[in-house]
C-alpha positions as CSV (number, residue, x, y, z in Angstrom):
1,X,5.0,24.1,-7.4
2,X,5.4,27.7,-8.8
3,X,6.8,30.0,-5.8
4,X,4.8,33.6,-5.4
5,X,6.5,37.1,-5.7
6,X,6.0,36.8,-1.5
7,X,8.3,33.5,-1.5
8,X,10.6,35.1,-4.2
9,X,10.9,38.2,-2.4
10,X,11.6,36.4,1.2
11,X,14.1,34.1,-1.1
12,X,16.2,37.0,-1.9
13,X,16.0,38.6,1.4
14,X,17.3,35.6,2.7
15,X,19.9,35.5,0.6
16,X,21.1,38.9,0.9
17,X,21.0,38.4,4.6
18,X,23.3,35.0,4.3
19,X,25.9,37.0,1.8
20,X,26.3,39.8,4.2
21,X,26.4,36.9,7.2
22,X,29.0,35.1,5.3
23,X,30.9,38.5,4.6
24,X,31.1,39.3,8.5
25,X,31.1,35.7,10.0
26,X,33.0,33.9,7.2
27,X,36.0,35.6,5.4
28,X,36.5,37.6,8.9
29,X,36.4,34.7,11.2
30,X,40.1,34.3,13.2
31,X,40.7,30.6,14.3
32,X,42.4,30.6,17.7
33,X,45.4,28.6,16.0
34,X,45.7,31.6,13.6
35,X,45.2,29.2,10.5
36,X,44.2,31.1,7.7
37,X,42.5,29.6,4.2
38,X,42.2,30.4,1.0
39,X,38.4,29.7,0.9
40,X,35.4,29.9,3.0
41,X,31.5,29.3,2.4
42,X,28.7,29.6,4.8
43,X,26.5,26.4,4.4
44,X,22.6,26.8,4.2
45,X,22.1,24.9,7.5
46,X,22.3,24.0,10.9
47,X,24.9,27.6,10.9
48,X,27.4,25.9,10.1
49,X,31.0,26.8,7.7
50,X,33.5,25.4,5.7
51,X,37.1,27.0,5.1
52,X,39.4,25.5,3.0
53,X,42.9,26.0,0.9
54,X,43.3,23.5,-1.8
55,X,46.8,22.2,-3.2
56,X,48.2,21.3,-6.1
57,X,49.3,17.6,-5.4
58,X,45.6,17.0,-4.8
59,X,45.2,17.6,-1.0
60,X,43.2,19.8,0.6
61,X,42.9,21.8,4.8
62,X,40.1,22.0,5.4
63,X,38.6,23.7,8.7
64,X,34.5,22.9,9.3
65,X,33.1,25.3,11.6
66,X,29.8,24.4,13.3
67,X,28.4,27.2,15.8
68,X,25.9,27.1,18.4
69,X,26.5,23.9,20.2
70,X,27.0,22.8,23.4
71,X,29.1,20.4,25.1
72,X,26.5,17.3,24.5
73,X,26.9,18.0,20.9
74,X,28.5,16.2,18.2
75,X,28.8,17.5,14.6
76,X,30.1,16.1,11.3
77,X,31.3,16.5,8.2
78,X,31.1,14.6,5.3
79,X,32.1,14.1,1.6
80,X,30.4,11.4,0.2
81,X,31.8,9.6,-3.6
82,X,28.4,7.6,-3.9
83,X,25.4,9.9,-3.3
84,X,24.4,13.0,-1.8
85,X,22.8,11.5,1.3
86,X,24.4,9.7,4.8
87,X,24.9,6.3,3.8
88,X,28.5,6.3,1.9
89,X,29.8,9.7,3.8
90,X,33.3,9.8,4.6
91,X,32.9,11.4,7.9
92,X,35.0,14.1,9.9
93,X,33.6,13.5,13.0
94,X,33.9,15.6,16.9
95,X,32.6,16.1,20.2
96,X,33.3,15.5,23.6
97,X,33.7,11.9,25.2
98,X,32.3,11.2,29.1
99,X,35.6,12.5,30.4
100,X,34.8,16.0,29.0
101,X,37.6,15.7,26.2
102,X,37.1,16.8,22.5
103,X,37.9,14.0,20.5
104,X,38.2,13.9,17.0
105,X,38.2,11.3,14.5
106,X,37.3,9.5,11.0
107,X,34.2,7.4,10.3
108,X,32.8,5.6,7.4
109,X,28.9,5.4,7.5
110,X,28.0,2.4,6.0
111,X,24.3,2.2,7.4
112,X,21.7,4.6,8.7
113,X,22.1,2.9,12.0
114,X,25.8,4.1,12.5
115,X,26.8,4.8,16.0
116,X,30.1,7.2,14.0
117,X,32.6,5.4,15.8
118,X,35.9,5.7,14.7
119,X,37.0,3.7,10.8
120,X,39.3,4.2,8.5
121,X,38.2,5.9,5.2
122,X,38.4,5.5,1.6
123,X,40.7,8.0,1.2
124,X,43.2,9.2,3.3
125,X,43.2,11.8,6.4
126,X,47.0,12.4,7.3
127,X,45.7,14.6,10.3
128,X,42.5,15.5,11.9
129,X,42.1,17.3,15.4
130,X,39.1,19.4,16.8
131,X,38.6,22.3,19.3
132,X,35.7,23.6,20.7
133,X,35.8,27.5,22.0
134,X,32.6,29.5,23.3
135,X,29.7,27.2,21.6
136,X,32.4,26.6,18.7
137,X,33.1,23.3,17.4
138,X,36.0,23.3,14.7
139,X,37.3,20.3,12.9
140,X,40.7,20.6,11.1
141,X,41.7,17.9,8.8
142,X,43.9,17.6,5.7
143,X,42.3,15.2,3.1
144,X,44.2,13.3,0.2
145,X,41.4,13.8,-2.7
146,X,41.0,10.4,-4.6
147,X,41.6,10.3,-8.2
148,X,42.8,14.0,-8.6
149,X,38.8,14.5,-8.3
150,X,38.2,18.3,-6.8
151,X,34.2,18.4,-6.9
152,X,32.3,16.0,-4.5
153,X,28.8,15.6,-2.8
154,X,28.8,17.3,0.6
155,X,27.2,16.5,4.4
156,X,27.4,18.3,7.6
157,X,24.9,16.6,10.3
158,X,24.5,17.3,14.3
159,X,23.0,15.5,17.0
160,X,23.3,14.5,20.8
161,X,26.1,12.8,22.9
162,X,24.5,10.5,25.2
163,X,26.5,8.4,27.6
164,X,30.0,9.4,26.1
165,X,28.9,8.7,22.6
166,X,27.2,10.1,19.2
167,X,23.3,8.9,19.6
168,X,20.9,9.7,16.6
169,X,20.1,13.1,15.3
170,X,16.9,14.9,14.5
171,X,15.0,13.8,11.4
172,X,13.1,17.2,11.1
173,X,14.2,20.6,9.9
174,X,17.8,21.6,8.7
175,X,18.9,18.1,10.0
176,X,17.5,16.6,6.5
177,X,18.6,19.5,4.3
178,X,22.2,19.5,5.1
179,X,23.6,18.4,2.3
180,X,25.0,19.5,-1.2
181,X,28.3,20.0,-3.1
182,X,31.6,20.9,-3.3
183,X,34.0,21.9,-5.7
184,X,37.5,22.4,-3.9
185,X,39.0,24.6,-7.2
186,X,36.9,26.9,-8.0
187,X,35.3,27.5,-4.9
188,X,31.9,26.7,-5.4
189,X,30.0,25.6,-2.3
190,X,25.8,24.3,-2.6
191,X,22.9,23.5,0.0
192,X,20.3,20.9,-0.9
193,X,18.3,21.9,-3.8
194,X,15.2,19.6,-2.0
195,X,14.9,20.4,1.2
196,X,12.3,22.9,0.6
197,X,10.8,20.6,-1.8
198,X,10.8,17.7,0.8
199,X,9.2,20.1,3.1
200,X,6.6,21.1,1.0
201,X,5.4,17.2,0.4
202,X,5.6,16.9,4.3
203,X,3.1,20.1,4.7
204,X,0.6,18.2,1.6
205,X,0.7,15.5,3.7
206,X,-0.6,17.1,6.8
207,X,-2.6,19.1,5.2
208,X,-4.6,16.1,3.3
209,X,-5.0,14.4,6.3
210,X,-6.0,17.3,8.6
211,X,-8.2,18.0,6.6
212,X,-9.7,13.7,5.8
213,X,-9.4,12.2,8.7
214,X,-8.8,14.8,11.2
215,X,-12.0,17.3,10.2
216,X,-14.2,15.6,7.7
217,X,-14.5,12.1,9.0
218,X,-15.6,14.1,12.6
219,X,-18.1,15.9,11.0
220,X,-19.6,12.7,9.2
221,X,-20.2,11.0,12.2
222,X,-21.8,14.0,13.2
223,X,-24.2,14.5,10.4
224,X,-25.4,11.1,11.0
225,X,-25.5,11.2,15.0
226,X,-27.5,14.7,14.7
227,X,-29.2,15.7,11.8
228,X,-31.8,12.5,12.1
229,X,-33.5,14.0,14.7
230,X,-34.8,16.2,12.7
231,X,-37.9,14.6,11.2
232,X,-37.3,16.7,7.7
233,X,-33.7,15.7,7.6
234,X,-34.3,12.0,6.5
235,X,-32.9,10.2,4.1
236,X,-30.9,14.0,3.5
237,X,-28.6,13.3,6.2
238,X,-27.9,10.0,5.3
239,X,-26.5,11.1,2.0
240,X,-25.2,13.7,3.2
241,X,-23.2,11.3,5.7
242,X,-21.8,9.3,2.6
243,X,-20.7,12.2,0.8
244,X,-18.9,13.7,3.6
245,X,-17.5,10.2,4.8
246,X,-16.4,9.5,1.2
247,X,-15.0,12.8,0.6
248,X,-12.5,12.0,4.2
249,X,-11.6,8.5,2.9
250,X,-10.7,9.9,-0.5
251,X,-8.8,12.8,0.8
252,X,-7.6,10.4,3.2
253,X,-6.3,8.2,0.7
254,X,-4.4,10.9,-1.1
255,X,-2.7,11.8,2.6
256,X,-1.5,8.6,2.7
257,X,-0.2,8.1,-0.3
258,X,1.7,10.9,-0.1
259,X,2.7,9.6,3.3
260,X,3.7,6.2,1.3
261,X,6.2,8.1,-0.8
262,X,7.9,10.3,1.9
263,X,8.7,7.3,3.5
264,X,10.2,6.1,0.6
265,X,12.3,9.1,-0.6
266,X,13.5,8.5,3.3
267,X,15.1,6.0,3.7
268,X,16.7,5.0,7.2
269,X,14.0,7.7,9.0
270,X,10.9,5.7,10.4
271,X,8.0,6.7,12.3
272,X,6.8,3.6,13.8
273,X,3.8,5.2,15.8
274,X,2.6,7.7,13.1
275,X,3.5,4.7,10.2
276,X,1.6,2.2,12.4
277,X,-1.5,4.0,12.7
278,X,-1.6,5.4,9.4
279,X,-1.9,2.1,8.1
280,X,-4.6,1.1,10.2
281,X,-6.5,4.3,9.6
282,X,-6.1,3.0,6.2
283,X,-7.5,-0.4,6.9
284,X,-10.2,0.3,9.2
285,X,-11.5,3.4,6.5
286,X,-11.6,0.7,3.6
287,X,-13.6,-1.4,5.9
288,X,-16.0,1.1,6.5
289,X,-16.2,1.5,2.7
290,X,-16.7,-2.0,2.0
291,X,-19.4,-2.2,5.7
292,X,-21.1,0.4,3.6
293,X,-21.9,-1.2,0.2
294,X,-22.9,-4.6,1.9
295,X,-25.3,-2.9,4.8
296,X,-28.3,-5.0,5.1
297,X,-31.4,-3.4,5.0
298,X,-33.4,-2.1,7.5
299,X,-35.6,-5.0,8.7
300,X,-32.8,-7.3,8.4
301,X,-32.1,-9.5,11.2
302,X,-28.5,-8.6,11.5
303,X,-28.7,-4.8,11.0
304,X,-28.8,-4.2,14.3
305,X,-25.4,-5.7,14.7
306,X,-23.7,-4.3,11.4
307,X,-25.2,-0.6,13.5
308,X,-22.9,-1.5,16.7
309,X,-19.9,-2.8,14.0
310,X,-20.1,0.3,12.0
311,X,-20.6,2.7,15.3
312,X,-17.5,1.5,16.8
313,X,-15.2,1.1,13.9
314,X,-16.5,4.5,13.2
315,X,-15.4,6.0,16.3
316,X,-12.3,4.2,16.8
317,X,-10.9,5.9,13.7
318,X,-12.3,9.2,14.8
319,X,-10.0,8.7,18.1
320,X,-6.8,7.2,16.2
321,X,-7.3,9.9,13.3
322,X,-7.0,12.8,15.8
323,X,-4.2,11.2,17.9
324,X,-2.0,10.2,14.5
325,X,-2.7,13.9,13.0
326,X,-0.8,15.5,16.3
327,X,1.8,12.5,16.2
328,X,2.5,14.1,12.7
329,X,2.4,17.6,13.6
330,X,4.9,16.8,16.1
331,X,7.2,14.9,13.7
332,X,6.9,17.7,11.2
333,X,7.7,20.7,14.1
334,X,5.8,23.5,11.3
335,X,5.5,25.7,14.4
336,X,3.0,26.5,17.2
337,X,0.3,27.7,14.8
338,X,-0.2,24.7,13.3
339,X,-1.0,23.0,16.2
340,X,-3.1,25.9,17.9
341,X,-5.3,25.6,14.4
342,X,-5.9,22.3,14.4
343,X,-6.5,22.2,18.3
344,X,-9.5,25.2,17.3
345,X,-10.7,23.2,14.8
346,X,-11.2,19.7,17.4
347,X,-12.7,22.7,19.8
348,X,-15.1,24.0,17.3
349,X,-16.3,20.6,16.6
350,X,-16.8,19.5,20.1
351,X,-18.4,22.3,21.4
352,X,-20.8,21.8,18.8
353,X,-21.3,18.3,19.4
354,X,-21.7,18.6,23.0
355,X,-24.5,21.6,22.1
356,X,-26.1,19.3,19.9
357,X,-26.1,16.4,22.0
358,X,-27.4,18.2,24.6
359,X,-30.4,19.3,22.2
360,X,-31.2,15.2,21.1
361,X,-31.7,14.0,24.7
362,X,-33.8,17.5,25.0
363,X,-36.2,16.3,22.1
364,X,-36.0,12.2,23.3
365,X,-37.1,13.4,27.2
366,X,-40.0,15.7,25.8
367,X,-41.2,12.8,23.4
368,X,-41.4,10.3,25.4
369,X,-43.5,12.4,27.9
370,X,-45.4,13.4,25.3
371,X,-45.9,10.2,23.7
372,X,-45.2,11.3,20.5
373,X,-41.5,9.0,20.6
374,X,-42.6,6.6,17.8
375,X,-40.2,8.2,15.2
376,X,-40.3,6.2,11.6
377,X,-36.9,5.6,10.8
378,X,-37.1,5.9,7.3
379,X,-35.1,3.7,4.3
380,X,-31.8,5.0,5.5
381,X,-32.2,4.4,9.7
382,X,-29.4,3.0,11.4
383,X,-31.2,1.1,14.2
384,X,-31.8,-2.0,11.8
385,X,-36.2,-2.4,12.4
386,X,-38.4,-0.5,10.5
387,X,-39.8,1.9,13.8
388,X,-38.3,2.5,16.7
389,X,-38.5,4.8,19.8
390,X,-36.8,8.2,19.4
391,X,-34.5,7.0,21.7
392,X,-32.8,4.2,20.0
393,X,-32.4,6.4,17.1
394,X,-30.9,9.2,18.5
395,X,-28.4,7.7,21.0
């Protein structure tokens, strides 16, 4: 995707704004020890630091300063010599145990289910201790770098103590873009490179199926609920029904495919609500698709029974569509306006269906006392015989 002069122009701001932080809050920063290294660079995320002084025999001090936490906080820092991601990081890690201590020690993660308690790494830490002062948490550590290498992938992570102990940390936000490179000579110090990249598939994917299942699929049902009361609407709203049903489901598709592949360029993070539904939105959508190509005719025996089948399956993924779109707003945090639109859009539609509701049982009470409630159903009715009272059509 091709960013606009606006997201250029906030790029640079942003930049500027994190060189003159790093100049003040960086370079200028006095440890309470009165350490001082060669080296300092403000990582992109989670406001967070990393001071260093590198040495010739291949060791390294290294100080990672992590601000804005509090005392049920644990953060870490990582090098990792297999891949840029949590699995394989060589962990610095500190926080404060149930007795109120800071603690401080090395961990190997060797799954995403790591619980960071203390191992031995694959290289060697001759000291580490921590402090925490005023929302500060600092790790010092001296590290022996294997193999004379100087340039490594990077992780710093954060997340909640609970009962004494390191518990898992968010899987939104910063928390998945903390991660980059290294290089202990020169100096050079990176942030992900695909965090804003992963963000933007997570916002395609919300908007794919806020849009499918969340807006179209509701108005569908409502196109074929409402418009055939009109007598000059039929067979137009049953084709209009399809298209807008079959727009959703393709749409739909789309969503979750794109739901498919986040989950697989995240590995370790699941979802099992949001996951679970979306694959039987999937299932129950394909259904309908299928319900809709072998739909009997209208003087068939059994239509009447593929009407109450394809009603409620209908409406059932009406009601899991909405629930799973808000389950994935709140997994993808994009901010309160997302939410408030999408909540105006469900508001919109059911003030209107409630309006038009109201307006069917107006026109089945004054037909009936008319007598004028024989209502041909035309090739496309949904109540399976080929005439029936204006009632059974319309509700």
């Amino acid at each position: 995707m091709i960013m606009g002069t606006k997201s250029l122009t906030t790029l640079f701001i942003s930049s500027l704004i994190l060189s003159l932080s790093s100049a003040q809050t960086c370079n200028d920063y006095t440890f309470t020890s009165n350490k001082v290294f060669t080296t300092c660079t403000s990582l992109p995320y989670l406001s967070s630091f990393l001071h260093w002084t590198y040495h010739s025999n291949s060791t390294v001090d290294i100080a990672y300063r992590h601000t804005g936490v509090d005392t049920s906080t644990w953060v870490v820092w990582a090098l990792n010599l297999e891949s840029d991601k949590m699995v394989g990081a060589q962990s610095l890690v500190a926080y404060h145990n149930s007795s109120g201590s800071v603690i401080a020690h090395t961990s190997a993660v060797t799954s995403y289910r790591t619980d960071l308690s203390a191992s031995s790494l694959s290289f060697d830490v001759p000291s580490i201790s921590a402090e925490y002062v005023e929302n500060v948490m600092v790790i010092y550590a001296t590290l022996v770098l294997p193999s004379g290498q100087t340039e490594f992938n990077q992780v710093w992570q954060s997340g909640p103590v609970s009962g004494g102990n390191p518990a898992e940390h968010p899987t939104t936000g910063d928390n998945m873009a903390s991660y980059g490179t290294v290089n202990f000579v020169n100096g050079q110090s990176t942030g992900s490179s695909g965090g804003g990249a992963l963000q933007r598939r997570k916002n395609v994917h919300g908007i794919l199926n806020a849009v499918s299942w969340g807006t179209l699929m509701p108005l569908g049902a409502m196109i074929a609920r409402y418009l055939k009361v009109f007598k000059s609407a039929d067979p137009a709203w049953f084709y209009l029904h399809v298209a807008c049903q079959s727009s959703a489901y393709i749409v739909g598709v789309a969503g979750w495919a794109t739901g498919l592949k986040l989950g697989s360029d995240s590995a370790g993070v699941t979802h099992s609500t949001h996951r679970n539904i979306g694959i039987t939105l999937f299932a129950l959508g394909t259904l309908q698709v299928f319900a809709l190509l072998l739909r009997p005719k209208k003087d068939h025996k059994i239509r009447i029974y593929w009407n109450v089948y394809h009603w409620t399956v209908g409406y059932l993924t009406i009601i899991l569509s909405i629930v799973n779109i808000f389950e994935g707003i709140d997994i993808l945090n994009p901010g309160k306006n997302w939410k408030r639109a999408y909540i105006s859009i469900i508001i919109f539609l059911g003030f209107n269906a409630a309006m038009l509701e109201a307006y069917t049982w107006y026109l089945v009470i004054k037909r009936k006392k008319t007598g004028s409630d024989k209502y041909p159903n035309g090739a496309n009715g949904v109540t399976g015989y080929g005439n029936g009272t204006r009632s059974q059509q319309a509700v």
